[in-house]
C-alpha positions, 0 to 999 in steps of 0.5 A: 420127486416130481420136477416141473416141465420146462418148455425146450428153447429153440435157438433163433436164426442170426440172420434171416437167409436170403437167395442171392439174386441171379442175372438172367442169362440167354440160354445156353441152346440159343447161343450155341445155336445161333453160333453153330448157324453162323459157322457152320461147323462142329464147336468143341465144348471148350469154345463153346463155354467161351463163346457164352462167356463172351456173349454174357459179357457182351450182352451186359456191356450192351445193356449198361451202355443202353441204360445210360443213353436212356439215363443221358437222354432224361427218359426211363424207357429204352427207345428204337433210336438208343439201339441205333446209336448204340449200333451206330458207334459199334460200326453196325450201322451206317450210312450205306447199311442201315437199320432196317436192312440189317433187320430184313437180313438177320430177321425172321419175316414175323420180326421185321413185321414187328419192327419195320413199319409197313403203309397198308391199304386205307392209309394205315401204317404197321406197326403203330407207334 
């Protein structure tokens, strides 16, 4: 007797899967080597996993705390002046040190170019705002 195909079922997914979404994070070589020029000495891994630790958290202290100056200040955009806040109430910036010498001091020449604004010649001033 012949008996009558019948069409297999594929089960269905419950749920649809979907990747966690992953924070940014500043690579591993950039910390290490930032850390390495400022002391000057060798860092077992050890440390260094816990130096990277703390920037990650410093750096996402950094950035809720500049979310909410701009949040505070009624605009969506994170200004120059936000950062020197933020600086100001961290103690990295003040009256006798201000912004702009800690750029000239930790800042490759293309950045303060960036940065600072410089008057050139036919009354033009760089970079413009």
């Amino acid at each position: 007797p012949l008996q009558q195909l019948q069409p297999k079922t594929i089960p269905k997914r419950l749920g649809t899967f979907q990747k966690k979404p992953r924070e940014p994070q500043v690579p591993r070589s950039l910390i290490k080597q930032i850390f390495r020029h400022f002391t000057k000495m060798p860092v077992t891994r050890d440390a260094f996993k816990i130096v990277e630790k703390c920037c990650e958290r410093y750096f996402k202290q950094l950035s809720d705390d500049l979310e909410a100056y701009t949040h505070h200040a009624g605009r969506k955009t994170v200004e120059k002046a936000d950062l020197e806040v933020l600086m100001r109430r961290q103690g990295l910036v003040t009256d006798k040190m201000p912004l702009n010498v800690l750029i000239e001091r930790y800042l490759p020449l293309e950045y303060q170019k960036l940065l600072i604004p410089v008057a050139m010649s036919g009354n033009k001033v760089i970079p413009c705002k």
